[in-house]
Structure formats: structure tokens, C-alpha cells
C-alpha positions, 0 to 999 in steps of 0.5 A: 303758523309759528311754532315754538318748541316747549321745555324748561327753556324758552326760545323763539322759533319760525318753523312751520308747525307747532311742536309740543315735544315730550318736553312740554310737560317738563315744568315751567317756572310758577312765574308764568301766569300765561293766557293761550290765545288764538294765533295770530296772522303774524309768524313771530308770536313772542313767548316769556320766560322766567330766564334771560336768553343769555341763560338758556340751557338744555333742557333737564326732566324735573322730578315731581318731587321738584314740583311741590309749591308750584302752580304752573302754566302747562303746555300750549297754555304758556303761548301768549297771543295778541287778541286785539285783532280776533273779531270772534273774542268781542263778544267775550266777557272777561276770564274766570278763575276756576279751582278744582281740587283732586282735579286728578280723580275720576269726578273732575275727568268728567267736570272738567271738560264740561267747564272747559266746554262752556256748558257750565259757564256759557258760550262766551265765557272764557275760563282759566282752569287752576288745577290742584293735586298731589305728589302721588297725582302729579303725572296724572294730572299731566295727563289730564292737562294733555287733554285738555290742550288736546281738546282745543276748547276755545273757551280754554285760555289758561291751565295751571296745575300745582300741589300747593293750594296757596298757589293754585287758588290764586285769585280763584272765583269759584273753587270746586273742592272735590279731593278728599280722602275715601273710607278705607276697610276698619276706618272709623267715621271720626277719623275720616272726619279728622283726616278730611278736616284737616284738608279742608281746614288747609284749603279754607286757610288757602282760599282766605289768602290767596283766592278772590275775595267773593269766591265762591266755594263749593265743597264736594268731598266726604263729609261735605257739610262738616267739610264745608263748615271746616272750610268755612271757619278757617276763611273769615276773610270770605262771606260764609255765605259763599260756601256750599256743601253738594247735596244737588246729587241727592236733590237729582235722585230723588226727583228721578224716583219721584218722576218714575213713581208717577209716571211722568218725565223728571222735568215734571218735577219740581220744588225738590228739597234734601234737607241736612246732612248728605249721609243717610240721614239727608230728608228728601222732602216730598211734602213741599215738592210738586208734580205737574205742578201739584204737591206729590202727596196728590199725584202719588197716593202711596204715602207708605211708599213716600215715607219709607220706600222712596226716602231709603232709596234716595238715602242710599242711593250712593250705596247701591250704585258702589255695589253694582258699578264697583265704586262711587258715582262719577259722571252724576256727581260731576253733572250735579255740580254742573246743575249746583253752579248753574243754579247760581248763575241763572235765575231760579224760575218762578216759583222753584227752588234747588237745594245747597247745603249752607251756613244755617245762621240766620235761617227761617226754619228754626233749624240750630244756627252755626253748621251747613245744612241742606236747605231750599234756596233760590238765586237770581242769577248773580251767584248768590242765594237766598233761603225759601220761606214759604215752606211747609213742615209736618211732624214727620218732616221736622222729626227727620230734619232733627235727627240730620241736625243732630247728627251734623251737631255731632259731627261739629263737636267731632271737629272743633279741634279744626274750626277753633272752637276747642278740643274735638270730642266725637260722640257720633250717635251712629255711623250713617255710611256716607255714599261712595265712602268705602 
């Protein structure tokens, strides 16, 4: 096997073994957009460098305040490798951008091995993770690209990591934006919802320069409808079809105490819809929903415990679970943004459908247009969606499905200042604690 000695400098090698000394995580320049492949049966793989072989230097620690802008190749994921010869790659389709934001936090320690796995996107479908942080993350996202190299998924072909989001959502077709900032003791829910807009208003800007432009865009950090409209309004150059706020945890949860209730494995449960906001006031609609294939009103007769009981349970959810495991959910978030993503790329079956928070422009339901609302969708497979008409609504349903319309009307006044729609005015009827916000 050759071997090549990773640091700021670049040199061909010949030994035996493949070094990666303390000094592959020194940083490369963002020059190197580089696939790791397979090695190959000759013994002088080649490695680019961004400096001549005449100004190669000793290799000096970078501070990672000397990051900033960049978004780089790391480690093993430098090498480049001839491809042409490896039989088991012929099946492969071609690579995929995937951006993650606060690809440092403990969500995207879970997600991230499961994209790099091929669990997400298949088994042959060869991934380039892009990763985004901040200065205060930037070793731990060292870390997590450590990891990643130290997991040898062959389905893994780049990794780059930055604090810039122009740079590390470069040609990006699905961008997964998890990072945001929490709820801290006597901070008031308008001035999360400023600060988050902000970031968010920031990364819309970046994905409209520099991402593909079909990405897809998935918008995970609090508030995430009001996130996910900010995003959207700041990247016109992308459909706002593309954008979705994540309430398929929501969608999990309440077909988890669906299936408990009844008696029966949650695969019997389908037709799950969250509608609205992913705050307390989220309606999860047992009405449309289905056991065995027959509505849930029919199999689970305590209609008391549907309207009150189930609903506050699904609705708080988030909060319950701080309480006992001492922060917010992690793993199940990561594995709902894995079941979101599928539900794109695969056809819905026949019959079901999943819920997204999306662009209400358009809908059928008569729910106000121009903001991101938790509806029912269905996709043929091809990463897009379309919105379910045959649904049915009783009073009950359409008085809670307004009050989460409210809210988020509210929440859009709160942000104008950040969508170009004027000066911010936040007249929040009430704080609806969002799950995982404190």
C-alpha cells in the first residue's frame, strides 16, 4: 500500500503504511476539493497540493482562528485515486453534495454515520459530506471527521468542513440545517426567534449563491417553520417548494401512542398528519389517520383520550423527555430526518401519506398562504412532493389547525425584519415552549 504523510505540506511518499500523523488535521488549503477512492494496485498514488513542490515547507499547527472562510477537504478524504479500474464502483451512481450544519452537535453525531452508511441514501449511492461549524466547534468537528475517516464507509468519498456556509454549501443538493441556537434561562421566545433568523436568513443567502440550484433544504433548528420560511425568502433563486421544516419526529410520536393505545405495532399505523407549527401548538390528526387500515376513531373508542390525552402527549413530547433524559432528543431527531429524507426519495405507498412542514402557497385546505405549515404530502420518489386532497376535517380539527396558523402568522410578523417584508413586530399570543428549546 503507499503511503503519503498528511499536513499543510503535500509530498509523494513510498512507504509501506498509510501515516496519518497529528498533522492530518492541520488544514489544507480550500483549494482542495478532493475524492477519497479506493487505492489502487500501483504503489505511487498522486496527491495535489495547492503549492508548487519548490515551496514546500515545514509544517506549521493553524489556529482556528486561521480557519474562518474555509471549507476544506480533511485527512484521508485529500487522496485521489484512479477509479477506472475498481469493478465494485460500476454500479455506482454518481456522487451527492450533503451539507449539514452544527454538523458538531449531538443530532449529527447520530445522522451523520447513518448518511455515511448508506442507510439514507442507499447502497450504492456514494456521498460527499460538507460539514458546517463554528469557531467555538471547530476541533470538534475535527473530531467528528476523525470519525468518519476512522469508519472506512466506503460509500464516504469526500468530507470537508468549514465555518463559512458560502463555502461549505457549494454545490450542496440536500442541505440539512440542524445548527441553531438554544433557549436560555429568561430568554424571551421573540429574541430566539431573532437570533435563529438571523442564522437562518444567513444561510438561505448562502445556499442561493452557492448551492445546486434544485437543493433540497431541510430546516431542523428552533422554531423550524418560522426558520424555514426566513431561509426560504432569503433564496429566491431556489423553488420555495424545496424547503421543509421537520415535524416527521412529531409524526413518529404520535403513531407511536396511536399504536400503544390500540394495542398493535406502530406499522400498523398509517395516514399520521402533524399539522402547523412544531411548538405545542402542532395538531396531530387522529381524524385522517388509520389502524389496520381503518380510521382510529374506530379502533380506539375513547375519543376523550384522542382529543385530550393523546394530543397533550404528542404536543409535549419534546418536553417530557428533556425532563427525564436531562436535554433534548438526539437519536430520534436524527432517525426522523432520516425517515423525512426517505420519504422524498422513495415512493409513498399507496394510499399513505407523511407529514413536512412546507410553503402553504397554493394549498388545498384553505389554511393562509406565505408561511411553512405541517401538512400531508406524498412523493413519488423523485425528492419532490405533492400535497393530499382527500382529506377530511371536522370542527375540532380546523379550530386547532387555526390556532397553529395563528401562531406561526404571528411569528412571521415577529421576522419581517429578516424576510424583507418590513420592521419586525412580535405580538406572540403565548409562549408555546417549543420541545428541546431550554
Amino acid at each position: 500500500m503507499a503511503v503519503a504523510e498528511l499536513s499543510t505540506s503535500c509530498t509523494k511518499t513510498h512507504s509501506s503504511q498509510l501515516s496519518l500523523s497529528s498533522s492530518s488535521s492541520s488544514r489544507f488549503s480550500h483549494h482542495f476539493r478532493r475524492s477519497f477512492r479506493p487505492l489502487p494496485t500501483t504503489r505511487n498514488p498522486t496527491i495535489s497540493c495547492s503549492v508548487a513542490s519548490d515551496q514546500v515547507q515545514t509544517p506549521i499547527p493553524v489556529q482556528a482562528q486561521d480557519l474562518k472562510g474555509k471549507s476544506e477537504c480533511y485527512g484521508v478524504f485529500c487522496l485521489t485515486y484512479d477509479l477506472q479500474a475498481e469493478e465494485e464502483t460500476k454500479s455506482w451512481k454518481k456522487l451527492i453534495n450533503i451539507a449539514v450544519s452544527g454538523a458538531a452537535g449531538m443530532i449529527s453525531n447520530h445522522l451523520l454515520f447513518k448518511i455515511a452508511s448508506g442507510e439514507v441514501f442507499g447502497p450504492n449511492q456514494p456521498v460527499a459530506l460538507k460539514l458546517l461549524g463554528s469557531e467555538r466547534s471547530i476541533q470538534a468537528l475535527e473530531g467528528v471527521a476523525m470519525e468518519l475517516e476512522d469508519s472506512l464507509f466506503p460509500l464516504l468519498r469526500e468530507v470537508s468542513i468549514g465555518i463559512n456556509p458560502y463555502e461549505v454549501f457549494q454545490d450542496a443538493e440536500w442541505a440539512l440545517l440542524i445548527g441553531a441556537k438554544p433557549r436560555g434561562p429568561g430568554m424571551e421566545r421573540a429574541d430566539l426567534l431573532d437570533i435563529n433568523g438571523q442564522i437562518f436568513a444567513e444561510q438561505g443567502k448562502a445556499l442561493n449563491a452557492s448551492a445546486s440550484p434544485n437543493v433540497k433544504v431541510i430546516v431542523v433548528g428552533n422554531p423550524c417553520n418560522t426558520n424555514a420560511l426566513i431561509c426560504m425568502k432569503n433564496a429566491p433563486n431556489i423553488p420555495a417548494k424545496n424547503f421543509h421544516a421537520l415535524t416527521r419526529l412529531d409524526e413518529n410520536r404520535a403513531k407511536c401512542q396511536l399504536a400503544l393505545k390500540a394495542g398493535v405495532f406502530y406499522d400498523q399505523v398509517s395516514n399520521m398528519t402533524i399539522w402547523g407549527n412544531h411548538s405545542t401548538t402542532q395538531v396531530p390528526d387522529f381524524l385522517n389517520a388509520r389502524i389496520k387500515g381503518l380510521p382510529v376513531k374506530e379502533v380506539i373508542k375513547d375519543h376523550k383520550w384522542l382529543e385530550e390525552e393523546f394530543t397533550e402527549k404528542v404536543q409535549k413530547r419534546g418536553g417530557v423527555l428533556i425532563k427525564k433524559w436531562g436535554r433534548s432528543s438526539a437519536a430520534s431527531t436524527a432517525v426522523s430526518i432520516v425517515d423525512a429524507i426517505r420519504s422524498l426519495i422513495t415512493p409513498t405507498p399507496k394510499g399513505d401519506w407523511f407529514s413536512s412542514g412546507v410553503y402553504t402557497n397554493g394549498n388545498p385546505y384553505g389554511i393562509v398562504e406565505d408561511i411553512v405549515f405541517s401538512m400531508p404530502c406524498r412523493s413519488k420518489g423523485d425528492g419532490d412532493y405533492e400535497l393530499v386532497k382527500d382529506v377530511i376535517f371536522d370542527d375540532y380539527l380546523l379550530k386547532r389547525i387555526k390556532k397553529s396558523e395563528a401562531e406561526l402568522l404571528a411569528e412571521k410578523r415577529c421576522v419581517a425584519h429578516l424576510t424583507g417584508e418590513g420592521i419586525g413586530f412580535c405580538d406572540l399570543p403565548e409562549d408555546t415552549m417549543l420541545p428541546g428549546e431550554m
